[in-house]
Structures are given as C-alpha cells and as structure tokens.
C-alpha positions as MATLAB code, in Angstrom:
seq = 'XXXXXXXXXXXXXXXXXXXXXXXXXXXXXXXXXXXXXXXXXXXXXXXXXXXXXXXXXXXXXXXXXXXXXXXXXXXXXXXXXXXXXXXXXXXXXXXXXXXXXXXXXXXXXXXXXXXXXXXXXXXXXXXXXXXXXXXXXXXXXXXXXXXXXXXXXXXXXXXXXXXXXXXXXXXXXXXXXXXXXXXXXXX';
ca = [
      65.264  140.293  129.371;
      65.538  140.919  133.212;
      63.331  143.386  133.091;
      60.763  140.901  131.690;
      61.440  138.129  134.108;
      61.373  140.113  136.839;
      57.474  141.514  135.889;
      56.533  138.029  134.934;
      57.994  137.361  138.332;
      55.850  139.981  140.146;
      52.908  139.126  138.428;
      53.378  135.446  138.991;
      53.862  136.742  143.085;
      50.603  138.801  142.739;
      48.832  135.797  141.346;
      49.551  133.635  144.156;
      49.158  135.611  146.747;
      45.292  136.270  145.460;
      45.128  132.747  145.456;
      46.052  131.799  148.647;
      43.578  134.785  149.664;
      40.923  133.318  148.334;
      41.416  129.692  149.746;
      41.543  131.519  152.905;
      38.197  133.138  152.499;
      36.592  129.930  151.677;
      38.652  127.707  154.448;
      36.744  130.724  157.076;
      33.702  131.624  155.198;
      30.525  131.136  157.539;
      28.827  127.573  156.685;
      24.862  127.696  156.668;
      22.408  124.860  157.782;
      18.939  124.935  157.727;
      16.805  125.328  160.882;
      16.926  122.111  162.147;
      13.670  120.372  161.508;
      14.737  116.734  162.803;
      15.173  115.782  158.887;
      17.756  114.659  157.190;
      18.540  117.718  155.691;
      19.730  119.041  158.798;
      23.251  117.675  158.180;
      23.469  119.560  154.550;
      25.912  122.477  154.769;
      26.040  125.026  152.299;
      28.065  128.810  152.035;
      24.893  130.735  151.332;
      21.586  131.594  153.109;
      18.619  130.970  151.608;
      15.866  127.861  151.877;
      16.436  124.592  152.602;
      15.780  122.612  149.278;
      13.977  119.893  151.555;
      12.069  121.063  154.491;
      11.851  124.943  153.001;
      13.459  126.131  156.586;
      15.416  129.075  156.424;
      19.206  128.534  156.223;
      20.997  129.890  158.802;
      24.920  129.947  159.980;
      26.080  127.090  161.313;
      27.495  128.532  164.286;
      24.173  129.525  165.456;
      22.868  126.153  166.125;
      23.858  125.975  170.249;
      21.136  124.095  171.939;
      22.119  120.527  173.039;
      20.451  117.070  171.941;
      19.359  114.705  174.703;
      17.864  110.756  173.850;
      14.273  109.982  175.451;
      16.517  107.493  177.579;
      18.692  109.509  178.635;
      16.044  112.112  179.619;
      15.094  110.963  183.103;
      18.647  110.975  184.306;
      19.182  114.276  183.344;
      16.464  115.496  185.158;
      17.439  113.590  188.290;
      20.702  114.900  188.253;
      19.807  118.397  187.420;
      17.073  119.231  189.905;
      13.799  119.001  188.822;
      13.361  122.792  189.995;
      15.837  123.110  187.703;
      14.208  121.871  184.967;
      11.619  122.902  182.645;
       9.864  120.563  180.203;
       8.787  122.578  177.357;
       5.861  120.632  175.037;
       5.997  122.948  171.282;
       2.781  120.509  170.017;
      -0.541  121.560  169.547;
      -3.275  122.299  172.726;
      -4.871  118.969  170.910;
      -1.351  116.978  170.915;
      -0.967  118.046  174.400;
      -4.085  117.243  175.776;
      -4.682  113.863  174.289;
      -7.768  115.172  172.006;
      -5.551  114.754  168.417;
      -5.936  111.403  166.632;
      -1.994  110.189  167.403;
      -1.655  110.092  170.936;
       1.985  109.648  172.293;
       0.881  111.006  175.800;
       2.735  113.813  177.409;
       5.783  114.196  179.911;
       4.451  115.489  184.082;
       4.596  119.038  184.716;
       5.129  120.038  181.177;
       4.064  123.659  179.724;
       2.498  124.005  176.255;
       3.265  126.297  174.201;
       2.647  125.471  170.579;
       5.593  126.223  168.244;
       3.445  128.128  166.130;
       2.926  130.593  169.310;
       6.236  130.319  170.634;
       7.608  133.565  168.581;
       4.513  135.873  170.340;
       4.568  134.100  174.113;
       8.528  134.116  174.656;
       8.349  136.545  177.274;
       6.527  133.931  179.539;
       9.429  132.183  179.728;
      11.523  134.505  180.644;
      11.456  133.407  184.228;
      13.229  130.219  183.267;
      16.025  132.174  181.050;
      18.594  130.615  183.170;
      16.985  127.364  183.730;
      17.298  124.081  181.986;
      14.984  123.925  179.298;
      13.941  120.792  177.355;
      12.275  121.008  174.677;
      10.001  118.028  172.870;
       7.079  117.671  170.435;
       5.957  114.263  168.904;
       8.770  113.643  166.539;
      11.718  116.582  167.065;
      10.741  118.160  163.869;
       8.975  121.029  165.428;
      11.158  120.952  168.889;
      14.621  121.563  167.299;
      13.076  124.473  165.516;
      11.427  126.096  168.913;
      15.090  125.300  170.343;
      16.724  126.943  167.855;
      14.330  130.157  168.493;
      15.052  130.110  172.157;
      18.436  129.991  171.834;
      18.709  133.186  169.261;
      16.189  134.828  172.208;
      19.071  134.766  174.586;
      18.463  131.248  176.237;
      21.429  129.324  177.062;
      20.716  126.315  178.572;
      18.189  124.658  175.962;
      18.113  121.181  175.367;
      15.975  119.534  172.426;
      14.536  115.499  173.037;
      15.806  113.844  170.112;
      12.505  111.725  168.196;
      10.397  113.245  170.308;
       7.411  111.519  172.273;
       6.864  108.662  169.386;
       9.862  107.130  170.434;
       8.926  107.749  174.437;
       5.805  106.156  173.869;
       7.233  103.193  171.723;
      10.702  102.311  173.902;
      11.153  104.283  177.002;
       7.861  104.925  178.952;
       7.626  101.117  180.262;
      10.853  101.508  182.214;
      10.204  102.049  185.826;
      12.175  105.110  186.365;
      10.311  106.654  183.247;
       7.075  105.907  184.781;
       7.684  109.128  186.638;
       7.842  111.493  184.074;
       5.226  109.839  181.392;
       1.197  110.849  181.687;
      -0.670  108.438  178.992;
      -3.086  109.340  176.840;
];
C-alpha cells in the first residue's frame, strides 16, 4: 500500500511540476501584433505569427514595435526643443500626396523628404545619414507612417518617431496655431 501511495505520489509531483512548466511558457511566450497600420487592430495581441485578420499586415512580436508616438500638437515643440538640425521630417505618402497634385490635399510639413512607403524598403540607404537623427515620420492618416516606422526601426534606426493621425488631423486642428504656422506648407 506504501508502495502505491508513494508512485501515485510521484506521479501526482510529476504532474504538477509539468503544469507549472507550462504556465510558465505561456506567462513568457513572445506576444505578436500586427504591423501597426494606425487601425484598431493594432491593439490585438495574439501568441502566433501570421496575418492580421483586419488590415492583412504581417504579425510580428510585440517587442519589436520601438518607435515612439508623437500628437500633431505636440509636434512643433518637439522640434523646437530638439534642434531642427536634429530633426528629420520624413513624408511616406505618394509624390502626388506630397506635392499637392492628389485629390485630398492636407498640405505638407517645411523641409520634409518624400519617400513613398511603397519605396521606402529599396531607398533606405538614403537615409542612412540621419541613422542617429530624430526621425518623424507622417503620411495623411498614420496608417502608412507607423508601418514605414516600424521598417526603420528593424533597419537599425533608433530614434524614430511616428505623427499620430497624420496630416488630416494637422490640417483640421493644428495648422491655424501660430507656432504651427512654421512648420505647415498648404496645398
């Protein structure tokens, strides 16, 4: 009879100590997100890779996601207090967003360089000059700017900052402040 309660004992031992291994696991597996595309979606945390259910972005680990957010009101001050040698204003929209040409027209921030998200992957190396500069980066609604952040950063950038709703909300609520005036070009 000993002999049997002390197996059922071991086994009982062996039992929880798998157990507690495997709440372990879980409590420190890696959490994925999807690229952040400004949706939603971007707060949904899963423990797989894969595609994003929503926005079809690729899933990635949460951990990876190391660029900063910044409000369009917010975005003036920063500069000022950063330097604005230190500074670079990166616009991700199209050459027809950027110019004024497109049919919305949110109008663009001074001294800006384009470089459209969808050419961001193949031009990176032009920006290696500013690698250990302040980077902001904006498009018309942060959809396609938190993705090109999330690319610089995973190219070795470490100072990238992405402008939250993007120039929609500049153009409705912040350009008419005087200190804003600065920075905005109309279109």
């Amino acid at each position: 009879m000993k002999q049997i309660i002390s197996v059922s004992i071991f086994f009982l031992a062996i039992a929880f100590l798998q157990s507690c291994n495997s709440a372990t696991e879980n409590a420190t597996a890696e959490k994925y997100v999807c690229i952040p595309c400004g949706h939603d979606c971007d707060t949904v945390v899963t423990n797989k890779p894969g595609e994003c259910a929503h926005c079809k972005m690729e899933m990635v680990k949460q951990s990876t996601i190391v660029y900063a957010n910044i409000l369009p009101a917010d975005l003036y001050p920063f500069i000022t207090k950063t330097g604005t040698d230190s500074v670079l204003l990166l616009d991700v929209r199209t050459a027809e967003e950027f110019n004024g040409t497109a049919k919305e027209k949110f109008g663009r921030l001074k001294n800006a360089l384009n470089i459209p998200v969808q050419e961001l992957k193949e031009r990176i190396k032009e920006l290696e000059l500013y690698k250990n500069k302040n980077i902001v980066v904006y498009c018309s609604h942060a959809h396609r700017s938190a993705a090109a952040a999330y690319q610089l950063t995973q190219n070795g950038f470490t100072k990238v900052t992405n402008l939250l709703y993007g120039m929609h909300m500049w153009k409705d609520e912040v350009k008419d402040s005087a200190s804003n005036q600065n920075l905005y070009i109309a279109q």
